[in-house]
Structure formats: C-alpha cells, structure tokens
N, C-alpha and C positions, 0 to 999 in steps of 0.2 A: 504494500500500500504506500504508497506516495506523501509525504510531509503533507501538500494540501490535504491531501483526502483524510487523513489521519485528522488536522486539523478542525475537519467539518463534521467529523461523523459523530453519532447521537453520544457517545460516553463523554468526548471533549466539551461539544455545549452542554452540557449539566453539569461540567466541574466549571464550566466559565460560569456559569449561571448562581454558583454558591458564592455569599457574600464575601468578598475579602476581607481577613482578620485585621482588624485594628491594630496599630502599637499601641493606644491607651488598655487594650484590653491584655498587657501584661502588668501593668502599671497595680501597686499596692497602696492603697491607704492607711495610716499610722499618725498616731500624735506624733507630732514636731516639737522643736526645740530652736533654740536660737543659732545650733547652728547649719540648722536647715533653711531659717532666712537670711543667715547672712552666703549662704552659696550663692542666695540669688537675687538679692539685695540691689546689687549692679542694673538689672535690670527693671526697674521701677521708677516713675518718675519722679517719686520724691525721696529724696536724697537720706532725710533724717530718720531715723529708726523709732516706733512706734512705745510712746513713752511709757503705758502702762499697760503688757501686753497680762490677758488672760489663758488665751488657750491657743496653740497652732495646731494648725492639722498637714500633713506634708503628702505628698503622693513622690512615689520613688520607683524609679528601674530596679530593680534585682538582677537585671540580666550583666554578666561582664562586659565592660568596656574594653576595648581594643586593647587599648595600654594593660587592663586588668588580667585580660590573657595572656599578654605576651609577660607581663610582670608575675603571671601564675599568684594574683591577688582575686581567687574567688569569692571574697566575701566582700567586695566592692560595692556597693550599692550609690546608682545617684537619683538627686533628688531633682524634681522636674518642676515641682510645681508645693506652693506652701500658701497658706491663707493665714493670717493673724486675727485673731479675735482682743479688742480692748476696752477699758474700760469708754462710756462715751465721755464726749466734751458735755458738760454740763448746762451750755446754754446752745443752742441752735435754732433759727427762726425757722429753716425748713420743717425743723420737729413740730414745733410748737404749732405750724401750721397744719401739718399733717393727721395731729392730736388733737384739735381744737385747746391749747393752751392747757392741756393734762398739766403740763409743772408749774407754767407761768400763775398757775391758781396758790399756788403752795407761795403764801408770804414770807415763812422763815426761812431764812437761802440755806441754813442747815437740815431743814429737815429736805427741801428742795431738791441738794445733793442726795441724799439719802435716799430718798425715793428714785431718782434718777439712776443713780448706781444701782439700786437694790432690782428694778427693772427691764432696763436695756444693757447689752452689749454691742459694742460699734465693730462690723468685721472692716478693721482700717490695714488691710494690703492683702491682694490677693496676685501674687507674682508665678507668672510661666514663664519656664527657658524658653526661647525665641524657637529654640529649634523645637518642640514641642504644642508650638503654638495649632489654631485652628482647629484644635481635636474636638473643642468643647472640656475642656480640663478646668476649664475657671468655673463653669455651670455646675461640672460635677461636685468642685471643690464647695462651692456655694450651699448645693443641696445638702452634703453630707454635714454641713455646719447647722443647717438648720434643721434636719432630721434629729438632733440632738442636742438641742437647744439648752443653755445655760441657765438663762432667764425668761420671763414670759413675752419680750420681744428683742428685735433684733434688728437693727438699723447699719443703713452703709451708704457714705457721701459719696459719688462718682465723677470726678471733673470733667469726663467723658463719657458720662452715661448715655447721651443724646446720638454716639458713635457706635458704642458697643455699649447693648443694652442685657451683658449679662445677667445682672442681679434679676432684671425683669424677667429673663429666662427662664432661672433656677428657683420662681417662685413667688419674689418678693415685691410690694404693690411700689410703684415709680410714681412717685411724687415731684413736677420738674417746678424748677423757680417760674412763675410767672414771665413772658420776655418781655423787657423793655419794650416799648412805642419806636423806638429806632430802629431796633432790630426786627420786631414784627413787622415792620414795613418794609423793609429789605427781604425779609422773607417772604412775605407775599409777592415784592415786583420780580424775587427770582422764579417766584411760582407762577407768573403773568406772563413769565418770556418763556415758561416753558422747560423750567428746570426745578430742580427739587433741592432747599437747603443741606442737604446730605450730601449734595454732590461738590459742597467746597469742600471734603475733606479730598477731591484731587481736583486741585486747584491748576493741574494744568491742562486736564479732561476740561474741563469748566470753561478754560480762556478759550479752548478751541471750540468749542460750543458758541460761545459768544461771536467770538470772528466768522461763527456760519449765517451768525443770523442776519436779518434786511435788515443793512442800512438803517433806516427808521429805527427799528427793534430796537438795532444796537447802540444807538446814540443816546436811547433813552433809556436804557438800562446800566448803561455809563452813567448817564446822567443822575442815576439813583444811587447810583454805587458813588459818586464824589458828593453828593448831599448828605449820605450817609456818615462819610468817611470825613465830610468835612473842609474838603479841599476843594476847590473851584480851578478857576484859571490864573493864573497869573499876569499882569498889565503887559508880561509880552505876549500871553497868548498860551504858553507851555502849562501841560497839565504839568501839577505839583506832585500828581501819583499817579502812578504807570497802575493800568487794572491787575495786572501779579501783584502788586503792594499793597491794593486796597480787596482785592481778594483774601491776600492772606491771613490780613486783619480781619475783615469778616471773619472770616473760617474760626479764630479763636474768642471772639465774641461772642456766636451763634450756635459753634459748636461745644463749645467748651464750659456751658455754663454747668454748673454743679444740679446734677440730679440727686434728692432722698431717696431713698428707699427705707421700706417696713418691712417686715414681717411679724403679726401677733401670733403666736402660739397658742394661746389661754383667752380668749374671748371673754370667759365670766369672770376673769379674773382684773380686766382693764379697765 
C-alpha cells in the first residue's frame, strides 16, 4: 500500500479524528510558596511583590527538562504558572460600588478593617511563563482558587480586564469602572467608522484600517481622535500627533482601565 493510501484509509482518519493531548493536561496542581513566584515574578507587570500574601497555588511540569536529563536530575520539576491570594486593600471605590457601600456603612474604621479582612481575599497576581501561555492556565488557576475558597468572597482588580477577560471566564461577576464622556465618545466614533475599541490593542491593524477608509471617513475620525487627544493643528498647519501616537494613547486609556471582579460564595451569609 502506498504512503497516500495508507494515509487515507479508514484506521488513519479515526486516529486523526481523536482529540490531540494537551500539555496542560500533564500539568499538576499544588500549594505554592514564595518561591514559586519569584520563578516567575519577571514576568508580571508589576514589578513589587505582593505585601500581604495568604495562600499561593502553583501549577508545575513534573516532566524533565532537557538540561534535567542530560544532568540525570529527575526530580526536577518547573513551575508554569502561580496565583497569589492576599489580604485586600481596605478601601476600594470599585468595591464599594459593587457592594452597594457593604463597608463604607461601618463608621468605626476599626471595626471596618475587621470586617473587611474577616471577609474578602484579593487574588493580586496571577502569572504564566510566556511559553505556556494560551492554554487557559490562568482560568484554571482562577477556578481552583475559588472552588476553595478562604472567605465568603473573593475579589480581583484587572488593569487589563477589558483585554483579557479571565477572571470573567473562570467564574467571577466583572464589574468595569464607568468610562469617562471622552473616552465613551471615542468609542463610539471608532464604533461609527466601523471598528471595534478592542481593536487598538493592534494598533497597527487599526492604522491600516483607517488608511482604507473614504476620505471623508477618515478625516473625521482623525478629527475625533485629535479632539480626543487634545491636539489640533499647529499655526503652521502640522498635526502635533501623528495617528500611531494618538492611537497608542487611546489604546491605554480605553483599554487599560481597571476592571472589579467578585465572587460570593455564601449568599446568606453577605
């Protein structure tokens, strides 16, 4: 029988037909420690380390590493992926909106704290190695935090919640900040030309979209993007921002704003 034929006959489509095995699916889940975040620490965009950590959870390869075999180090294990759980910040106005002012009702700022701590924990960093990314490793990581929850809720600030909407994934209700009257407008005149505020996060797809449109279109969605941005023409005539500049800033305006997230656990309990 012949490569092609082999290739076509009824045993090979049925093994092409079975799902391909995941690498998350050798992946283990384990309490973590510190120095399971600082493996992966580097990659996070915030720099300072989590001041009051409660619980980590780490998800880890057990398989050997290249080096691990050629070093004949089978007990090598690396870690892929960690989430921190901490205590929360005590005052937050997304909270407070999300709760209809549950603390802000509590006068004595001691007892305030107390009930605050006594109730929530904030999962403040949820990091994946780069190479690992796209699995769904952060949802997983997410769920199994809140499948075993601490306290009777469970909150998490996302400064790019509006990009990747994880937490909403893995469960937890998305509470976004109200957008400014600036930014709403911009959002709508990118939604009027025909595109969608998600698409500044490629801010170079975006310009060439803009260069396709008529003429017209696109004078007046420039024209929205330098009213926005603030900048007009200058008394020679030279735009003061090139549309990649005034895109970009968009993009961490509109994208970047801080989403809440919740999760209650205990209903009769809040």
């Amino acid at each position: 029988m012949s490569t092609r034929a082999r290739a076509s006959s009824p045993l090979a489509r049925r093994f092409r037909a079975l799902p391909a095995p995941s690498p998350a699916d050798a992946l283990t889940r384990r309490d973590g420690d510190g120095r399971d975040y600082d493996a992966l620490a580097e990659h996070h965009y915030k720099a300072a380390r989590p001041a009051t950590v409660t619980r980590l959870l780490a998800l880890e390869d057990a398989r050997p590493t290249v080096v691990g075999r050629y070093l004949r180090r089978r007990g090598d294990r690396t870690t892929v992926g960690v989430l921190v759980e901490s205590y929360p910040a005590l005052g937050c106005m997304m909270r407070d909106a999300a709760l209809g002012g549950r603390y802000t009702a509590i006068r004595d700022r001691r007892a305030r704290a107390r009930a605050v701590n006594a109730e929530l924990r904030c999962i403040s960093r949820v990091i994946i190695a780069p190479q690992w990314r796209g699995l769904g490793l952060a949802v997983r990581l997410v769920r199994a935090a809140l499948a075993q929850p601490t306290t009777i809720m469970t909150e998490a600030l996302a400064a790019m919640g509006r990009v990747n909407p994880f937490f909403e994934r893995a469960g937890m209700t998305a509470y976004p900040r109200p957008a400014h009257e600036r930014d709403a407008r911009l959002a709508a005149a990118l939604r009027h030309a025909g595109f969608d505020p998600i698409d500044l996060a490629r801010i170079g797809h975006l310009a060439q979209g803009i260069d396709r449109l008529p003429a017209a279109a696109r004078r007046w969605l420039i024209a929205e993007l330098r009213r926005w941005h603030g900048h007009g023409r200058g008394r020679d005539g030279t735009t003061r921002a090139g549309v990649t500049d005034m895109l970009i800033a968009a993009r961490t305006s509109l994208l970047a704003e801080p989403v809440y997230y919740l999760k209650v656990h205990a209903m009769e309990r809040c």
